[in-house]
C-alpha positions as CSV (number, residue, x, y, z in Angstrom):
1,X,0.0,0.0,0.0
2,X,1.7,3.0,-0.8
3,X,0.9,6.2,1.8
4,X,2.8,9.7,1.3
5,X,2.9,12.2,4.3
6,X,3.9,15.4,3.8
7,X,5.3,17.5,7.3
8,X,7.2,20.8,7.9
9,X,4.5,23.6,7.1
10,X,3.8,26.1,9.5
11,X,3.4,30.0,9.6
12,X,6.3,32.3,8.4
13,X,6.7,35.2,7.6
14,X,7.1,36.9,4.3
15,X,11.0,36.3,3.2
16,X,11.0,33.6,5.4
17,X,12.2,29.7,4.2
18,X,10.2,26.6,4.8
19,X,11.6,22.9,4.3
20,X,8.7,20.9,3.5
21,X,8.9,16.8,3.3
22,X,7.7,13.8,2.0
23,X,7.9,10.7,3.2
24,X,7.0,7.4,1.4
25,X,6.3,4.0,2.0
26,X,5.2,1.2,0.0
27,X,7.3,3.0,-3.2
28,X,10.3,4.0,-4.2
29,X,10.4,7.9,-5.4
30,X,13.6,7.8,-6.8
31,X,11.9,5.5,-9.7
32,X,9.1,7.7,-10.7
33,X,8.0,11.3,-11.6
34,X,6.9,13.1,-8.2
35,X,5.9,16.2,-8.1
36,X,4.5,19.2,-5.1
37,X,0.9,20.4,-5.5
38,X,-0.7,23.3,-3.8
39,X,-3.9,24.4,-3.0
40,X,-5.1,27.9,-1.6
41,X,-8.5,29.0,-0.2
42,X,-11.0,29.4,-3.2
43,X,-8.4,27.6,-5.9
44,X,-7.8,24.8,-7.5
45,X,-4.7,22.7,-7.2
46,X,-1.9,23.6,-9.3
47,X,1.7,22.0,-10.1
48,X,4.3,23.6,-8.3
49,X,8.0,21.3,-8.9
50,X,8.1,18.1,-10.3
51,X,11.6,15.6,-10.6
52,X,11.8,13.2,-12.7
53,X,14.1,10.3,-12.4
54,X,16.3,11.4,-14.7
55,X,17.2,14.4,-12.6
56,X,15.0,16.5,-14.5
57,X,12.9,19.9,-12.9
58,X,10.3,22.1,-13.4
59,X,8.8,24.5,-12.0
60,X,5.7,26.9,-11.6
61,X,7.0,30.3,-13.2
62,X,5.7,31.6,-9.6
63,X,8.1,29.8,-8.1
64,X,11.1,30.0,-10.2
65,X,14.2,31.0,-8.2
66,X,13.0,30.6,-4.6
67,X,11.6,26.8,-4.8
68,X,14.0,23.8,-5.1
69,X,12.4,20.4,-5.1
70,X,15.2,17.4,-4.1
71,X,15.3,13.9,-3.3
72,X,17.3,11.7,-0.6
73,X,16.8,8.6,-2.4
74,X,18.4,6.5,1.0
75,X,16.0,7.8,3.2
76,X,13.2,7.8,0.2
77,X,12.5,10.8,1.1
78,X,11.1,14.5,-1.2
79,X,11.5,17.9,0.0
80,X,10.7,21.5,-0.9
81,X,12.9,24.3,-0.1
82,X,10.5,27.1,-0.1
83,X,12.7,30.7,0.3
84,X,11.7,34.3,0.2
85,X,8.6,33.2,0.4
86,X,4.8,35.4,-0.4
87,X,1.6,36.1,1.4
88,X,0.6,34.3,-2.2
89,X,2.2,31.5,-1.2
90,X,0.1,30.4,1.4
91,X,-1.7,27.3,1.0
92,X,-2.1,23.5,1.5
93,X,0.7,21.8,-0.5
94,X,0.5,18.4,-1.3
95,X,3.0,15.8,-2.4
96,X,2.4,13.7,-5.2
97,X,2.9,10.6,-7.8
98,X,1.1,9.0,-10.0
99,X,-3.0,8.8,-8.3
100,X,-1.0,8.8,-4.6
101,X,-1.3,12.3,-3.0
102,X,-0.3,13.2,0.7
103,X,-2.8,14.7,3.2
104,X,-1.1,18.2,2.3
105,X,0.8,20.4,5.1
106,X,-0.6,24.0,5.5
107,X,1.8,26.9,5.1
108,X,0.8,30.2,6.3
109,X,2.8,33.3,5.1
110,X,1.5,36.5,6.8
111,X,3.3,39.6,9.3
């Protein structure tokens, strides 16, 4: 059964950094295409970073610049380096591969 849970969102504020994770079980994300969602109030999800296995990013031109999306392949573990980060940026964020989403981890950014 494969489960993702996302941790490390919490309130920040703007200019701040986040480190958001990822954890799998029941897969291996260093084989497939993975990817961070987010959601904010009154919006639909959109793609933020994907990695590919290949090494390959992309990344929401919103985002470009202050986002970094990584792997730990030992620890099977994604992340989200989130810096100078916007009042726009707040939302749920949500890992993802394949039909397997996370629960999503709020992050607040607001003075």
């Amino acid at each position: 059964q494969v489960q993702l849970v996302e941790s490390g969102g919490g309130l920040v504020q703007p200019g701040g950094s986040l480190k958001l994770s990822c954890e799998a079980s029941g897969v291996i994300f260093s084989r497939n295409d993975i990817h961070w969602f987010r959601q904010a109030p009154g919006k639909e999800r959109e793609p933020v970073a994907s990695l590919i296995p290949s090494g390959w990013t992309q990344y929401a031109d919103s985002v470009k610049g202050r986002f970094t999306i990584s792997l730990d392949k030992e620890k099977n573990v994604m992340f989200l380096q989130m810096n100078d980060l916007k009042i726009e940026d707040t939302a749920v964020y949500f890992c993802n591969m394949y039909q397997y989403w996370g629960p999503g981890t709020q992050v607040t950014v607001s003075s």
